[in-house]
C-alpha positions in Angstrom: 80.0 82.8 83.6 83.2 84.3 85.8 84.1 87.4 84.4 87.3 88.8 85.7 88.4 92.4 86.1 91.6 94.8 86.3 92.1 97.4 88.3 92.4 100.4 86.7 95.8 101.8 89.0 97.3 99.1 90.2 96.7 96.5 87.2 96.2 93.7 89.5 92.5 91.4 89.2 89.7 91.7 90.9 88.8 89.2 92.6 85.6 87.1 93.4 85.1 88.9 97.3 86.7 91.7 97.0 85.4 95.3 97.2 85.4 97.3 94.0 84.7 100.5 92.5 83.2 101.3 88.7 84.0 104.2 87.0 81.9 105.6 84.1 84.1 106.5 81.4 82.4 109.6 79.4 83.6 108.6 75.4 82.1 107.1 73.4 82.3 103.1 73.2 83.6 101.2 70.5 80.4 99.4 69.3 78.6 102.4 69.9 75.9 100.9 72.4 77.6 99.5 75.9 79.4 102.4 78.2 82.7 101.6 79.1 84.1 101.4 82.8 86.9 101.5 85.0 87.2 99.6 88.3 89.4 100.0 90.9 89.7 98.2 94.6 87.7 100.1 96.9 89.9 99.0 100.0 93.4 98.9 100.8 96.2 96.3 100.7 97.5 95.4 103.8 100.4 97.8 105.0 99.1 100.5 102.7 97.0 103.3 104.3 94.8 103.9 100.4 92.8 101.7 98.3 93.3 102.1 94.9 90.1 104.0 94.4 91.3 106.6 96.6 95.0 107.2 95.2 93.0 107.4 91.7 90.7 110.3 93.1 93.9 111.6 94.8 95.6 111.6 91.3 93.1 113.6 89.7 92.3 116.3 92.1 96.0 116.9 91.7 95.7 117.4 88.1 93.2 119.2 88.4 94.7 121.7 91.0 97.9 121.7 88.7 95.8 122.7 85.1 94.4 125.4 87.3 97.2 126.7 88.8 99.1 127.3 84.9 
């Protein structure tokens, strides 16, 4: 069985070789038994200085500077 993933920022798949990263998501899941996860590409494209995973964790200690600071 493939089984083929998105990337949680960028959208793109994640492919058979490439690095990745799994998020647990903390809600409840649908059918009430299997967690549910985010994955993101744990290394950068070519030309850009962040993976994915990073820019994600970037995104989020910004919002969580800015709920602090109002």
């Amino acid at each position: 069985m493939i089984v083929h993933w998105e990337c949680a920022h960028c959208k793109s798949s994640i492919v058979s070789g490439q690095r990745w990263v799994r998020e647990k998501i903390y809600e409840p899941a649908p059918n009430g038994r299997e967690p549910n996860y985010n994955r993101y590409h744990s290394e950068p494209f070519a030309g850009q200085e962040e993976s994915c995973w990073e820019k994600h964790q970037m995104q989020q200690e910004l919002a969580r500077i800015r709920s602090h600071a109002a």
